[in-house]
N, C-alpha and C positions, 0 to 999 in steps of 0.2 A: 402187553402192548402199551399199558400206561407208560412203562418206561422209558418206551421209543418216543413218547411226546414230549417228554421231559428234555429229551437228547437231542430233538431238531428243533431247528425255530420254524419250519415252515407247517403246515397242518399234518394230522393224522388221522385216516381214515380206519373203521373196521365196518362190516356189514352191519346193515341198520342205522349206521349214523347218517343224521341228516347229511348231505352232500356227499356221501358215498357214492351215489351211483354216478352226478354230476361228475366225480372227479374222475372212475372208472373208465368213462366213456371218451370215446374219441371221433375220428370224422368217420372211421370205418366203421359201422353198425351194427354187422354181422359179425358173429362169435364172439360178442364181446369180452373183455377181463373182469372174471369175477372172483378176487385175490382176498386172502384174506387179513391183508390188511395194507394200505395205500401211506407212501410219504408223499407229500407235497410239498418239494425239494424246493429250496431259494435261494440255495448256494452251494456250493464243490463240498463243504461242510459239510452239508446236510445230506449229499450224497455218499460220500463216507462213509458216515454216520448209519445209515440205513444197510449198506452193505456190510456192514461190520454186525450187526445187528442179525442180517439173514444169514451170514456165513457161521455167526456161530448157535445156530438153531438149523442150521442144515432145510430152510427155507430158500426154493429156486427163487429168482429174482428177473422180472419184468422192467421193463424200461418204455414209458410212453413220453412222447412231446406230444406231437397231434393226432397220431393213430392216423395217417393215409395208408400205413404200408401194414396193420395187420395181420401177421400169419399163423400165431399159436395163441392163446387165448390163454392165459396164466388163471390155474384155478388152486387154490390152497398154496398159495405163493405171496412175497413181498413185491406191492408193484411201486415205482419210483417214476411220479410224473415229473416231467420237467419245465413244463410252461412259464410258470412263475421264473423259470430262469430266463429271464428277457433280455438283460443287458448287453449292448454291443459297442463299438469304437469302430470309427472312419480314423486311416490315418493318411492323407489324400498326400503327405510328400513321399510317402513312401510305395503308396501304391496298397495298399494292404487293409485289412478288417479284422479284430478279434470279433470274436462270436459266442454266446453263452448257447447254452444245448437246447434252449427252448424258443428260440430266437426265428419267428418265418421270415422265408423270403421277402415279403413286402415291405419292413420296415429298412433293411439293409440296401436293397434295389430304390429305394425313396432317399436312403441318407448319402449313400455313395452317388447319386445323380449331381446333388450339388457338387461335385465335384468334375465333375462331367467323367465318372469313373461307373462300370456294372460290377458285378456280382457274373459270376458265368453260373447262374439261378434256373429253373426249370419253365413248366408250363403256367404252373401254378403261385400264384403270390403266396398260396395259404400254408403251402409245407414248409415243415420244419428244415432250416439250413442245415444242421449237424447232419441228423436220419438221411437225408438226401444227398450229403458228399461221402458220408460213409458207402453208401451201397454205389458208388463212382460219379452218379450226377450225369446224366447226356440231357443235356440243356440246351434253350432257345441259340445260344455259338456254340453248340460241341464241336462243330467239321472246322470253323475259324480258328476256336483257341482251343480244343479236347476238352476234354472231363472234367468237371470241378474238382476230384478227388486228386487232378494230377497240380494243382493249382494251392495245394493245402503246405503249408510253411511247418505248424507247431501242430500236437493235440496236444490236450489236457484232459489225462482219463484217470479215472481210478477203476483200481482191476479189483479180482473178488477174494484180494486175500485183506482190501480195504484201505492200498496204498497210495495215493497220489502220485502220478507218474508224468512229468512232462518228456514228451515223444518228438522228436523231427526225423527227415532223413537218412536214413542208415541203418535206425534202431529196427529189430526186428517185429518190434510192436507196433511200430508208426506201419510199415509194410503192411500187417495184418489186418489191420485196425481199417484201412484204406481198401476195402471189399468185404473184409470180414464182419466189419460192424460192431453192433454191441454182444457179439459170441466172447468176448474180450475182457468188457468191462464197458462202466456207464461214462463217454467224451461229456464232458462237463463245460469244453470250451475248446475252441479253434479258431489260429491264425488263418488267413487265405489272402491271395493274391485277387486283387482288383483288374480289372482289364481296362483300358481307354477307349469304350464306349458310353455315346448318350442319347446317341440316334440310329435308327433302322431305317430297311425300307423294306415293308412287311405287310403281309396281309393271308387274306384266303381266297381262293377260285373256288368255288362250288357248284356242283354239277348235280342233275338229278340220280340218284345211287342205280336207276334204271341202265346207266352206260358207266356201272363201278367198273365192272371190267377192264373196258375201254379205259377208264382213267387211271386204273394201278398198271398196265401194258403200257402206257404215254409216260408215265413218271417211271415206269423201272426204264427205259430207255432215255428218258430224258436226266435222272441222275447219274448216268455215264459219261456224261458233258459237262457240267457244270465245277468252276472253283470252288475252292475252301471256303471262298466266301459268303457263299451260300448253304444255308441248314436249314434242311425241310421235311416236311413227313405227308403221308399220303391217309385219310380216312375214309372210313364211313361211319355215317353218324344218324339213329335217330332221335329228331329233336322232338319234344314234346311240344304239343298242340299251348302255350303260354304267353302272357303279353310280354314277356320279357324276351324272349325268343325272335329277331328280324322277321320280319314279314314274308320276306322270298322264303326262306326256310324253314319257316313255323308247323309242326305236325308232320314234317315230312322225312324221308330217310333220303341221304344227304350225302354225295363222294363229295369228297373235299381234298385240297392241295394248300397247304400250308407254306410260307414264304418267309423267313427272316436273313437277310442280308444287309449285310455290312461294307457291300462295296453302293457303288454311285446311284442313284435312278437312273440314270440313259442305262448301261450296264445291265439292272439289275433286268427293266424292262425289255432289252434285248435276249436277256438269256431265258426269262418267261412267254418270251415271246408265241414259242410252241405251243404250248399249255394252253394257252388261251384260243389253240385252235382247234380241242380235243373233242366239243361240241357244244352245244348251246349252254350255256350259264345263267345260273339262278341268282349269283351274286357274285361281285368281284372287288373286295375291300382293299387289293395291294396299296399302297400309301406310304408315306414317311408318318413317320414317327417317334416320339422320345422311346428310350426303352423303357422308361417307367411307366408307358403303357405296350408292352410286349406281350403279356398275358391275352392282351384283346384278340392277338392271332388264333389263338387255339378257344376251346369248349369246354374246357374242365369247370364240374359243375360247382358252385360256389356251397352248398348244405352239405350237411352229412347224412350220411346215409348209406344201404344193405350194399354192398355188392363185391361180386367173384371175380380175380382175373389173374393175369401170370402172362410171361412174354419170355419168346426164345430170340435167339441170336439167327439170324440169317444170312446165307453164302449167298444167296440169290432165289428166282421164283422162275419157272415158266410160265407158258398161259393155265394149262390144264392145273397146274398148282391153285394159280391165283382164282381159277374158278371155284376150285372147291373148298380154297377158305373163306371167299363171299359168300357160296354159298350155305356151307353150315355156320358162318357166326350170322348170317340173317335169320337162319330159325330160331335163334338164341336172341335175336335182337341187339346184339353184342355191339359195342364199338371197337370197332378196329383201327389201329393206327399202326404204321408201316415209315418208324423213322429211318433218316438217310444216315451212314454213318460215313465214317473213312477220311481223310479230311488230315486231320490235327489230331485225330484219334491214334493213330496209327504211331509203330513204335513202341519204346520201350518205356515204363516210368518208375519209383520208387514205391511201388504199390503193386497190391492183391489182385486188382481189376484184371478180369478174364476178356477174353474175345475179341477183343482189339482190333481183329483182321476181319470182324463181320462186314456184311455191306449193309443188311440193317438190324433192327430192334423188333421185332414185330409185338404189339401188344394186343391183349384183349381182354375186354370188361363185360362182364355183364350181370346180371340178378345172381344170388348164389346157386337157385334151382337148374339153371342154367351150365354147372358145371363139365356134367359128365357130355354136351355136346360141344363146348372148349375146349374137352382134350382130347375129343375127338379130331378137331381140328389140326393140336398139335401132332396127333396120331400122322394125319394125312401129309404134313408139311417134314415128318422125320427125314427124308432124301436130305435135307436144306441147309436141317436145322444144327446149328455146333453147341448149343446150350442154352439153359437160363439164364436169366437179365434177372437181378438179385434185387432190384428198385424196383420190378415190375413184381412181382409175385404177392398177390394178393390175395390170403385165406390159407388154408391149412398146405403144408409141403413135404414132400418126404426127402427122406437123405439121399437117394437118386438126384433127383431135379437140384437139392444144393451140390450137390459134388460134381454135377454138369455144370453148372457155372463158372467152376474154375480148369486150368488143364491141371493132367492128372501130379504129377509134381508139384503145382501151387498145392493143391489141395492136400496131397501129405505134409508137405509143409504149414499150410495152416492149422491142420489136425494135430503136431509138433509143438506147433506155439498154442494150442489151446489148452493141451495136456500141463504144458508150465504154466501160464497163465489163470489156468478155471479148471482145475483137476476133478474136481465135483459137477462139473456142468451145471453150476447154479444161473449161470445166461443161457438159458435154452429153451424160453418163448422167444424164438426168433425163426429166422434160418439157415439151422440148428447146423456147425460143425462140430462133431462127433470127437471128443480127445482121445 
């Protein structure tokens, strides 16, 4: 291992050294990575370098930027953080963004605003951009402009035989790479495509979780109506008892309707107009907005910390459905969300992305102890459901649940390009395709 220090410029970790466990650790807290020995990567170089290093010690290899997404927990393995890779570029005449692999959404949705340009970015400021268009991205505009993943120009990955490979359109690696993720090799950087927004008109309706029912029956009818313009999702949420927490909402469990639109207020307020009549409300923040505060719409919690979840693709819900998914993720405490999909999704793209023709996303989070009544859940929703959401799955996963997320052709075909690309399956803390 001294030698691998020698060979990178950025740090190297083994167990016991001081900031070992600091660099290990990510936002997901449960199962963590306990590798035996860590780069803390600062350049394409340096990842290389590391991978050339495990391939020829026949050491699997780990790839962390912020750990939201979690699933295998690398133990006697090389892990390659990439935070330290921060560096990004606005190129505001062209529309477009380079991206390093360690790079969050925050600092990119802040740079490209002076421009009056987005990021088609997620819920969260705090995830990592690459991790996040790799696994397709349904973001704050998915139903306006589709997927972030269908919006990517270039990668820049190195694969595990330790080659530097620039990818676009066409190439069968860029395809793969584009749902498949780091099963491939560790993206070190990506071009993407910028959109001409800088204002929303957004917010949340929140209702007591006492008439959830009522309000996922009002939103599944009511997303049968609405334009592209509109991208929204449906929860339930409970908030802890905190002063940081809104007042109406504080300690309580919480239906909620999520609102991000891109067309006018008079508009947007006509087509909410329903919603607002589904019963008494706790809170109602719809409002304009920059998008550089878009995140404000949704609850994704700002710390790191334990927790279980996974989310399938949905054709649609009845009532007797939607009941029994409130009701078993309420014994579980679970946060449920129920994105809208279809829109700009829809169609064909130069990429991996599976399910395309869902109507939504359904997710669910909760404590890890929590698990075995989660898949219960999914148990009961099987009628509905057309596969896993490869962004959503959070904690250990079997080769079932990934080979649902693709159809069954994408998925020989990925299996195809992982056998050329990673014939050792030295990327397989993920989720995992099998060469």
């Amino acid at each position: 291992m001294n030698t691998l220090s020698v060979l990178v410029e950025g740090p190297v970790f083994v167990p016991g050294d001081a900031g070992y466990d600091t660099e290990r650790s990510g936002f997901q807290l449960a199962g963590q990575h306990r590798p035996a020995v860590i780069v803390g990567a600062t350049s394409a170089s340096d990842v290389r370098t590391a991978i050339r290093f495990a391939a020829a010690r026949d050491l699997p290899i780990a790839v962390q930027a912020t750990g939201h997404g979690l699933t295998a927990p690398a133990q006697d393995a090389l892990l390659i953080t990439t935070h330290r890779m921060s560096g990004f570029r606005i190129d505001p005449a062209a529309g477009t963004a380079w991206i390093e692999a360690g790079v969050r959404w925050k600092a990119v949705v802040d740079a490209a605003a002076e421009h009056g340009l987005a990021p088609l970015s997620g819920s969260s400021p705090s995830v990592g951009a690459v991790s996040y268009t790799l696994g397709g991205g349904i973001g704050v505009l998915v139903r306006s402009y589709g997927l972030a993943a269908d919006h990517v120009r270039t990668l820049e990955v190195v694969t595990a035989d330790g080659e530097m490979r620039q990818v676009s359109a066409g190439s069968d690696l860029f395809w793969a790479l584009l749902g498949g993720g780091n099963n491939f090799g560790v993206v070190t950087g990506m071009e993407i495509e910028l959109v001409p927004v800088s204002h929303l008109f957004g917010g949340t309706l929140s209702f007591d979780a006492s008439i959830a029912t009522e309000v996922f029956q009002a939103y599944d009818q009511w997303t049968s109506t609405v334009p592209n313009e509109i991208t929204s999702s449906a929860a339930v949420v409970p908030f802890p008892d905190l002063p940081m927490i809104p007042e109406p909402v504080r300690g309580r469990e919480v239906a909620q309707i999520r609102i991000a639109s891109i067309a006018d207020k008079a508009t947007t307020e006509r087509l909410v107009a329903p919603l607002r009549e589904i019963g008494p409300m706790l809170m109602d923040t719809l409002d304009a907005l920059p998008f550089t505060q878009a995140s404000s719409i949704f609850t994704d919690p700002p710390q790191p910390h334990e927790y279980y979840g996974t989310g399938i693709f949905l054709n649609g819900l009845n009532k007797s459905a939607m009941q029994a998914l409130l009701e078993l993720a309420g014994k579980a405490s679970a946060v449920v969300q129920l994105n809208h999909l279809g829109g700009a999704i829809a169609g064909s793209a130069p990429n991996a992305i599976g399910h395309r023709d869902a109507r939504y996303v359904l997710r669910l989070v909760s404590d890890p102890g929590s698990r075995a009544l989660l898949d219960g859940v999914f148990a009961a929703l099987a009628p509905f459901a057309s596969g896993h959401a490869m962004n959503f799955m959070f904690g250990p996963t079997g080769a079932d649940q990934v080979r649902s997320a693709f159809a069954a052709d994408t998925y020989k075909r990925l299996s195809a390009l992982k056998a050329t690309y990673d014939p050792a399956n030295l990327f397989r803390f993920n989720n995992n395709i099998i060469p």
